[in-house]
N, C-alpha and C positions, 0 to 999 in steps of 0.2 A: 583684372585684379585691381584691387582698390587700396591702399591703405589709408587709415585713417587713425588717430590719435582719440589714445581710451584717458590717459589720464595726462601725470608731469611728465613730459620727455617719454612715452611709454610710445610704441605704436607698432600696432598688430595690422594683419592682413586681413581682408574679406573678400569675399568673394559674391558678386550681387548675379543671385540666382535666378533662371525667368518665370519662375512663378512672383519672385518680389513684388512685379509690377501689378501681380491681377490682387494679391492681399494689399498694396499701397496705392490705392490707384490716382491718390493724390499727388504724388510722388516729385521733384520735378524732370526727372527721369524719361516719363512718360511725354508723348507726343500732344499736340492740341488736335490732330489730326484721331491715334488713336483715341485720346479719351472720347471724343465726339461719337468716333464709331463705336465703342464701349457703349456707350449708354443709349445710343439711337438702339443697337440691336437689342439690350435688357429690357426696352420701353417698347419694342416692335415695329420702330420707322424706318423700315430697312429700304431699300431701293423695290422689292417685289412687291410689297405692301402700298406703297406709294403706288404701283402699275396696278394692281385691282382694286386699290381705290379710285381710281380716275377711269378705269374702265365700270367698274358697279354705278360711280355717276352718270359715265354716259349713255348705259345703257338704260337707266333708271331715266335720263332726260328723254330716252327715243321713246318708252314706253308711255310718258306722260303724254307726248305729242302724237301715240299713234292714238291713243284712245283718246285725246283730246279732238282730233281731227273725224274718226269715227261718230264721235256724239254730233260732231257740227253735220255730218251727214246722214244721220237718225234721224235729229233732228229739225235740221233745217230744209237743207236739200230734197229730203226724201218725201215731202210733202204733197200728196196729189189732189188734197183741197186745198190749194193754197188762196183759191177764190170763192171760197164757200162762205157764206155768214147768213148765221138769223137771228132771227128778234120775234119775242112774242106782246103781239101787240095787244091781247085779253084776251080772257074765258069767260064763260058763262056756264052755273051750275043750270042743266036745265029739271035734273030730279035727283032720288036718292042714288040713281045706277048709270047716273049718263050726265058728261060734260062736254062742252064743244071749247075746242084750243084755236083760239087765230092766232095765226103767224105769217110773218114775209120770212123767206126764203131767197137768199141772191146769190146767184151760181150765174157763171159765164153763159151768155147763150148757145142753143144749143147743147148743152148738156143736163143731162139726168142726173139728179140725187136721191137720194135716201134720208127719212128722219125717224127718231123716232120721238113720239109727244107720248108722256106721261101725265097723272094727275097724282096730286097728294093731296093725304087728308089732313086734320089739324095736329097729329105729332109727325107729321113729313113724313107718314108711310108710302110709299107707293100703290094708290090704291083702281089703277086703271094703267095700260099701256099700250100703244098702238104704236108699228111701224109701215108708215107712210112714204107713196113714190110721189116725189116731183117732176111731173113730167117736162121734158126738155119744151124749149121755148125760143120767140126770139127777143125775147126782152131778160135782160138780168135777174131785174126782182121781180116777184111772184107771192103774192096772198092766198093762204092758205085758210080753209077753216077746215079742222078736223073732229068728229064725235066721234069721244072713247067714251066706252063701257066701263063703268067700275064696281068695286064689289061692295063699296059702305057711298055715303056721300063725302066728296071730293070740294075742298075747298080752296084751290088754285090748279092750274094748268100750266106746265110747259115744254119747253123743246128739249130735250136731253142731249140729243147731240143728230150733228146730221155729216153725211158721208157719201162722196161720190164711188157706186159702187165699180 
């Protein structure tokens, strides 16, 4: 119980009830301790919120690094030509239905590839296709000439891609 003075020489009793603190919560009544925990809980930064945020980070950092680590072995590691390469060195149209593609092709010795040479015509159709084996060797690089068939006349030639099967 509190008393406290209303006017001249007057002074009545009160009584500070505990809801007081949650309608005044300025108060100085009030602790530094609660108000802090007052308004972390109204605002949501409770101590369990703090734990699944720092778990949703760290599970969100594992998932970056599984799938970052995945890609590096798609695409690096996973590689079975990793000694493959070619180059086309010319064509030749030799009529309206037939072109010849030269190309080197350099694969490790001893191993077989696969290519395939295309030709295109003047809006870059695909207008012939052929897939070609490179027979194993013991030399690395290998020139090739190959005639594809085409359906209009073809005005360049090349490798599209090539693959050790």
């Amino acid at each position: 119980m509190r008393v406290s003075g209303v006017g001249r020489g007057q002074r009545t009793a009160s009584r500070e009830l505990p809801w007081d603190q949650d309608i005044h919560p300025g108060s100085p009544e009030l602790s530094e301790q609660h108000q802090t925990a007052t308004l972390d809980e109204r605002y949501g930064r409770t101590p369990a919120r703090k734990r699944r945020s720092r778990l949703f980070a760290i599970v969100a950092a594992i998932a970056v690094v599984v799938v970052f680590g995945a890609w590096v072995i798609w695409a690096g590691l996973d590689q079975s030509d990793r000694g493959l390469d070619q180059d086309v060195i010319g064509y030749e149209v030799l009529s309206e239905h037939s072109t010849v593609v030269h190309s080197q092709v350099s694969v490790d010795p001893g191993v077989e590839a696969k290519c395939a040479v295309q030709v295109l015509d003047k809006s870059y159709s695909i207008v012939g296709w052929k897939e070609i084996t490179v027979p194993a060797s013991e030399q690395r690089s290998r020139s090739i000439s190959t005639q594809v068939t085409t359906t209009t006349r073809g005005v360049t030639g090349l490798i599209h891609d090539c693959w050790i099967p």
